[in-house]
N, C-alpha and C positions, 0 to 999 in steps of 0.2 A: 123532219128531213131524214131521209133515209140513212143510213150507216153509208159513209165511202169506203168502197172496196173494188179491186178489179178482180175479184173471185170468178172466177166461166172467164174473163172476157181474155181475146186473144191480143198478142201484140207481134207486129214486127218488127224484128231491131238492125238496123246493118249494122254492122263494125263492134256485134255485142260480145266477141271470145274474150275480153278485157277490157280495165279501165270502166268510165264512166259508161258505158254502155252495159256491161255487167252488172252492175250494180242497177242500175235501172231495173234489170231483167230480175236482178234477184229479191227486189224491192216489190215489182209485181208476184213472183214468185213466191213470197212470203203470204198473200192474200189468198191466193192459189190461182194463179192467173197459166194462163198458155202462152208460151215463149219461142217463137222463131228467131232464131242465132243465125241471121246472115250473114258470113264473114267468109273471108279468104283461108285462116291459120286451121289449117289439120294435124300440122308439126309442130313441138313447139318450137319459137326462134331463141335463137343464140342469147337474144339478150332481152323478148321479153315474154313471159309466163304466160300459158295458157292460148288455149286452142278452142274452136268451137263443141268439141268434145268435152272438153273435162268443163266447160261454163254449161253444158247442158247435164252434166253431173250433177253439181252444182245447184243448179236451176230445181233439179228435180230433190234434190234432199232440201229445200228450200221450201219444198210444198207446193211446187207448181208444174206445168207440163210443159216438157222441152221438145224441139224440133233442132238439131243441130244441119244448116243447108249450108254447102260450099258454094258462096257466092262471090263472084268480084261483081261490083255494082255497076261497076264502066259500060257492062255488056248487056246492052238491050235482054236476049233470049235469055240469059241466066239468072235478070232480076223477074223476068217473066212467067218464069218455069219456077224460081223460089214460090214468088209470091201463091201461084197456083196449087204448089207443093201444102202450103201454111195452110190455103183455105181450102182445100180437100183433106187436112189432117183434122182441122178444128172446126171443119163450117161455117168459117166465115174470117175476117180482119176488123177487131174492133179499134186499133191502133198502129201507128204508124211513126218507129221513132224516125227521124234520119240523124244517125250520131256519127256514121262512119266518116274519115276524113281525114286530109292528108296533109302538114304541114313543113314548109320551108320558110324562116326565114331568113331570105338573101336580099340583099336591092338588086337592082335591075340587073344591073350588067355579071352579077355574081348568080343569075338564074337563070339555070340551064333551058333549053325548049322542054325537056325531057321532064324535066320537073314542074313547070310551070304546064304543061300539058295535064299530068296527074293530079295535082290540085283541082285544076278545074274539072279534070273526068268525075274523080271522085266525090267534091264539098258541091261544087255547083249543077251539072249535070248529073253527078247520082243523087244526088236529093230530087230533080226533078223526077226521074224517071222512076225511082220508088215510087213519089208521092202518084207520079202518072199510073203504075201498075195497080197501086193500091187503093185508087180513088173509087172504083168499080164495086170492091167489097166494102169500103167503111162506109157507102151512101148505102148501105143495107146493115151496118152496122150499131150495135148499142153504144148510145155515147161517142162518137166518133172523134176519134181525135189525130192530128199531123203536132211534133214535136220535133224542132229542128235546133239540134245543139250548134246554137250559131249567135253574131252577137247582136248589140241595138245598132240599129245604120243610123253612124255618128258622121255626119260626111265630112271628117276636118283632114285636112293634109295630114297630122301629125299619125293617123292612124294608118297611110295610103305609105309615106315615105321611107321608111326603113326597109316594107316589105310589101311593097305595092302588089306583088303576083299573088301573095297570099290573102292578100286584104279582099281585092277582088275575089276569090274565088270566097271567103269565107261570108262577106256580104253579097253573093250572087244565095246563098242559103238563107241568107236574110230576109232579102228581095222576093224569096219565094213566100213565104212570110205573107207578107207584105200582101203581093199579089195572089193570091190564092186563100187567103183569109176572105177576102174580099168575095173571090170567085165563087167558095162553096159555102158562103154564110147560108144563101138559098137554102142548100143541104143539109143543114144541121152540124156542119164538118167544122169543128173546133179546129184554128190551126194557129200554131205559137213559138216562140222562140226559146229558149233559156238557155244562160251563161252564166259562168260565175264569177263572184265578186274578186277571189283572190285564185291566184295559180292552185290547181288541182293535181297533188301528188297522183302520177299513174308511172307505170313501167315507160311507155312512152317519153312522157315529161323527162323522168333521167336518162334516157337514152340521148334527147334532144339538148337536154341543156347542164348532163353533167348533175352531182347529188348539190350542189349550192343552195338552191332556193327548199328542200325540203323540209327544214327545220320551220320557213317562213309558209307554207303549203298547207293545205286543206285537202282532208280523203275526199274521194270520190263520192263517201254515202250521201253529204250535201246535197249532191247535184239529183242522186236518187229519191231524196227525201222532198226536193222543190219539184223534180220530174212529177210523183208521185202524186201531188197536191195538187198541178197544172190536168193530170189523165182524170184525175177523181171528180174535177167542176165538171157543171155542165156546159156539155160542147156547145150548145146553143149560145151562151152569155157569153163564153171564155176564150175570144177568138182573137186575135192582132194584135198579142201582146206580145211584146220583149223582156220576158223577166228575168231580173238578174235572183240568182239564187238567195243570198241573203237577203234582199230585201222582200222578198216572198216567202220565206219562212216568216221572218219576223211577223207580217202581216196574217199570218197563220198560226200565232201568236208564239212559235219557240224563243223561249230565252239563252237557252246556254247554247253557245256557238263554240264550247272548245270540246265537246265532245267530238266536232269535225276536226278539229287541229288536228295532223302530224305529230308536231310536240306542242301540247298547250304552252302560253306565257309569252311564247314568238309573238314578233309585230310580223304581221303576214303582207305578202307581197301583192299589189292588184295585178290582175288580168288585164291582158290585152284590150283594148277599145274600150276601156271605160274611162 
């Protein structure tokens, strides 16, 4: 069997200036892979680090090639004009993360239109409309693959009821999943889910919920190491899965899980919907 590496192969990332999206980027980047940085952050904000500039820094002292594109994904021509931008720099999309995403949670009546709008532009309809731009180059692509940082569609109340607006918009990236595995098997187009087992320390995460859970937290390189593993199969076999990040290392045979710890020794916290 050949050596796995995404060395030449390109990827496109939304929402990759930080967080688990970057580390994906720089997990390919380490192989020597091609990196499209679609995100919003040109500035840095008030409260979290890094911009699609300095992650294609980054990217590039990492060993790989960086494209930094100012994208909101909401917008049909700008994820259009990204994607076109990616594959007249590289010659082509061999990859297709959708990470970007937008989280509230409120119950019902404590969520605004305005928010409950943005969730769904950005987790449910910008996954589609990536996976839509990008579908054109990865059916010419090596290995093709759709990766949607999204969860298993568990369909119990218990995951709908606290935060119903968010539930839906983050199993509408599920769904796609789901339905479009199905769509592009024809094509050779691997397309897959992954989440992870415990909450994922990012600049995000403390903004959302305050430093509490970080002691009980997992870095982000986890999710880069499982991403990693899901890009490298082949697309043909590796299609409609939901993988939760630790149990797909494990199955890739890693044993030590506290080298992802925050602080090793912590009993770590589970993730949403599992």
């Amino acid at each position: 069997m050949a050596e796995r590496s995404l060395k030449g192969r390109t990827l496109f990332i939304s929402g990759a200036s930080r967080g688990i999206g970057k580390q994906i980027a720089l997990r390919a980047a380490r192989d020597g892979a091609n990196v499209a940085i679609a995100a919003k952050t040109t500035e840095p904000h008030p409260k979290l680090a890094g911009t699609i500039y300095t992650a294609a820094e980054d990217i590039e002292k990492a060993g790989g090639r960086a494209l930094p594109i100012v994208c909101d994904i909401r917008f049909e021509e700008q994820v259009a004009a990204a994607v076109k931008q990616t594959a007249d720099k590289f010659g082509g999309i061999d990859i297709l993360v959708n990470n970007a995403s937008a989280i509230n949670l409120t119950p019902t009546l404590a969520t605004s239109m305005k928010r409950y709008d943005l969730m769904h532009q950005i987790n449910t309809r910008g996954t589609f409309l990536c996976s839509q731009q990008c579908i054109p180059f990865l059916q010419k692509g090596t290995n093709p693959h759709i990766l949607n940082i999204s969860p298993p569609l568990n369909m119990e109340a218990r995951w709908f009821a606290p935060h119903v607006a968010y539930t839906m918009a983050k199993y509408g990236m599920s769904m796609c999943v789901l339905g479009m595995a199905a769509e592009l098997a024809g094509e050779g187009i691997g397309v897959n889910a992954l989440w992870p087992q415990t909450v994922i320390w990012t600049a995000a995460v403390e903004n959302l919920i305050g430093a509490d859970l970080k002691a009980s937290s997992r870095k982000p390189e986890i999710m880069a190491d499982a991403a990693w593993c899901i890009l490298t199969a082949d697309s043909r076999k590796c299609t409609g899965n939901f993988f939760v990040d630790e149990a797909l290392l494990r199955k890739e045979g890693v044993t030590n899980f506290d080298q992802y710890a925050v602080e090793p020794g912590h009993d770590l916290q589970p993730d949403f919907f599992l």
